[in-house]
C-alpha positions in Angstrom: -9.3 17.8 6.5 -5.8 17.7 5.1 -6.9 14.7 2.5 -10.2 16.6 1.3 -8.1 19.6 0.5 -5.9 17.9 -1.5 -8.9 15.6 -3.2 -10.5 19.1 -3.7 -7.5 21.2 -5.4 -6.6 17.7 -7.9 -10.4 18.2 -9.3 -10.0 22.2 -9.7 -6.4 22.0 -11.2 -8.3 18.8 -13.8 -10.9 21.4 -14.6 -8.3 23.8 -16.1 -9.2 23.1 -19.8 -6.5 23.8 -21.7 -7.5 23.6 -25.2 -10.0 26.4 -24.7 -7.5 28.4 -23.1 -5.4 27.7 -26.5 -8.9 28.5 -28.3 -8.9 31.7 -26.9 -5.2 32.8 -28.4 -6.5 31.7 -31.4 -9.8 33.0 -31.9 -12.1 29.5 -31.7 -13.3 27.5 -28.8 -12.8 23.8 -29.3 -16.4 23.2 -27.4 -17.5 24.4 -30.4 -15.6 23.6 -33.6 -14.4 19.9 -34.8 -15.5 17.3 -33.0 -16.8 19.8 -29.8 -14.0 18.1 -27.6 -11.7 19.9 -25.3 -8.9 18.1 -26.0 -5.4 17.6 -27.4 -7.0 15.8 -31.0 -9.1 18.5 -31.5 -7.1 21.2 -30.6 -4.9 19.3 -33.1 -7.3 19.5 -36.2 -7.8 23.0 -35.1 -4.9 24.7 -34.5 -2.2 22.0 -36.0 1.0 20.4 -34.9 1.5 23.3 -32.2 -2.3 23.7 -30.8 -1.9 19.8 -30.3 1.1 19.3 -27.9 0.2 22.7 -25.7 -2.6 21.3 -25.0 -1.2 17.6 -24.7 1.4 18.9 -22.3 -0.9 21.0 -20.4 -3.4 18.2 -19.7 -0.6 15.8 -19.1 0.8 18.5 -16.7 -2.0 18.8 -14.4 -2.4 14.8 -14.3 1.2 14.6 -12.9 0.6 17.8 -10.6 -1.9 16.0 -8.3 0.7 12.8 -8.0 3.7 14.5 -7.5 2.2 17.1 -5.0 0.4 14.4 -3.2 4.0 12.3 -2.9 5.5 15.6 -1.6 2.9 15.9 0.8 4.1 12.3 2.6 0.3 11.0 1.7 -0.1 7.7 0.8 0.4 5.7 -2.2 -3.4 5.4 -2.9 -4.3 8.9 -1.9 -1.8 9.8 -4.7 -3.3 7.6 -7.2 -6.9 9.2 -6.1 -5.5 12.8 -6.6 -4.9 11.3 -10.1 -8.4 9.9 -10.5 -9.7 13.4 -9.1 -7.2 15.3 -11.8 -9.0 13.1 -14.6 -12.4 13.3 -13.2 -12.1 17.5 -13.1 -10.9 16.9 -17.2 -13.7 14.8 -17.3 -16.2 17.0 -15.3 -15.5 20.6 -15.1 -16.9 23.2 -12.9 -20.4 24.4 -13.6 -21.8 21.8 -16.0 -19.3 23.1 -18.7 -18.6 20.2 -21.3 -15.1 18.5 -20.4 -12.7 16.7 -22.5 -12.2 12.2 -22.4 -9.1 12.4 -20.1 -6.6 10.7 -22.4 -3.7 13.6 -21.7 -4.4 13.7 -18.3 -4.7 10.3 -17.2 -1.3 9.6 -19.2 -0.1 12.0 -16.9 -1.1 11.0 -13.7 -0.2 7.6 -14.6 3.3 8.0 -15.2 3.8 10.1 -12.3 2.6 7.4 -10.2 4.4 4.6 -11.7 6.6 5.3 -15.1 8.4 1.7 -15.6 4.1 0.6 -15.8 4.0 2.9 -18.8 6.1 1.3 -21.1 3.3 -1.5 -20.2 0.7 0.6 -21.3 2.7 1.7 -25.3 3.6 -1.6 -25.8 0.0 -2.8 -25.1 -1.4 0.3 -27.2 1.2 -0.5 -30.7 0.2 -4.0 -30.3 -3.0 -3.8 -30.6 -2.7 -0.6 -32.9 -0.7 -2.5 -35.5 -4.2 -4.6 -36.5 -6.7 -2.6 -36.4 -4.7 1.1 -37.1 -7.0 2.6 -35.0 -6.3 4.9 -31.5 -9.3 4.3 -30.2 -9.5 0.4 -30.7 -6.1 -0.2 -29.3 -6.9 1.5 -25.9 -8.5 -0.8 -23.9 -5.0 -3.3 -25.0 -2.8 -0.5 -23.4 -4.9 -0.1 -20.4 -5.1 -3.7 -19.8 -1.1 -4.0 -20.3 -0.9 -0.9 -18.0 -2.9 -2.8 -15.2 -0.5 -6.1 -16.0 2.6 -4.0 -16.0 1.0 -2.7 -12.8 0.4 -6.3 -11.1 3.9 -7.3 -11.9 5.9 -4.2 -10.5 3.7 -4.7 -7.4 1.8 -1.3 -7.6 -1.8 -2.7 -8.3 -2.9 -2.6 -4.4 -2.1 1.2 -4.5 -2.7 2.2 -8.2 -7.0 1.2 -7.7 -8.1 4.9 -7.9 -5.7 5.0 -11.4 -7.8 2.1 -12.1 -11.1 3.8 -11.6 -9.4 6.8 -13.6 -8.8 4.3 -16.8 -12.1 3.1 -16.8 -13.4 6.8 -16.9 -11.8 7.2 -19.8 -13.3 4.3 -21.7 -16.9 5.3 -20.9 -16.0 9.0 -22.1 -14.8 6.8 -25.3 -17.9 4.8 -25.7 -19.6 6.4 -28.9 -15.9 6.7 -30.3 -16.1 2.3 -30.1 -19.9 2.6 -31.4 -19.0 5.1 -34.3 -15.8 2.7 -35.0 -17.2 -0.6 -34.7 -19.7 0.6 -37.0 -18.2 1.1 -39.8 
């Protein structure tokens, strides 16, 4: 009962939206205005400089929450890496059908809670493959797959899988970003 809890309260602390929050002290609701996506970028073009890292640090915040509170907790290493999955997947899918953000801030969170040395992984894989192309969204899958390598070689992959899952989440909420990109 103990596990379903926590698996439970990670998804309702993801579901916090924090750029609509933000939206609301400043009159416009992200869901709704540039791109329609609850998330930092938007809130960025929105509200500027400011609207982008509260919202940033917010989403990062409650990926981390779920991992640290799960370590505190004495559960397992994978159980911690699912209360990160269920962080992202509340970003992802929010409580009553209401349209959710991609999961970027939240997984970066959870992920470095869980495992920071993998991180540096996950930038270095991101510039590289940011310094062709110039482009966020192109560069991702790079970082995630340095992530899982950085992962392999600090000998967190058994217990990082749910992170995993959470990465992949991610990508698929950034699938018409690739086709709108690729297009071009």
């Amino acid at each position: 009962m103990k596990t379903v809890a926590y698996l439970a309260t990670c998804w309702l602390v993801g579901t916090f939206m924090a750029a609509v929050a933000v939206g609301r002290l400043k009159g416009a609701d992200p869901r709704t205005a540039g791109s329609g996506n609850p998330g930092a970028r938007n809130a960025g073009r929105l509200f500027g400089i400011t609207g982008f890292l509260a919202v940033f640090l917010v989403d990062a915040l409650k990926g981390a929450a779920p991992v640290i509170a799960g370590r505190a907790l004495g559960m397992p290493e994978a159980l911690v890496a699912a209360g990160g999955l269920m962080a992202v997947s509340g970003h992802v899918l929010p409580l009553f059908g209401r349209k959710g953000g991609k999961g970027v801030s939240t997984f970066l969170g959870a992920a470095l809670a869980f495992s920071p040395v993998t991180v540096v992984g996950l930038i270095i894989g991101t510039a590289a493959a940011w310094l062709p192309y110039r482009n966020a969204v192109l560069a991702m899958p790079a970082g995630f797959a340095a992530w899982t390598l950085a992962l392999l070689f600090n000998g967190r992959l058994d217990d990082s899988w749910p992170l995993l899952i959470a990465a992949s989440l991610v990508l698929i909420r950034h699938r018409d970003d690739f086709r709108e990109t690729l297009d071009r």
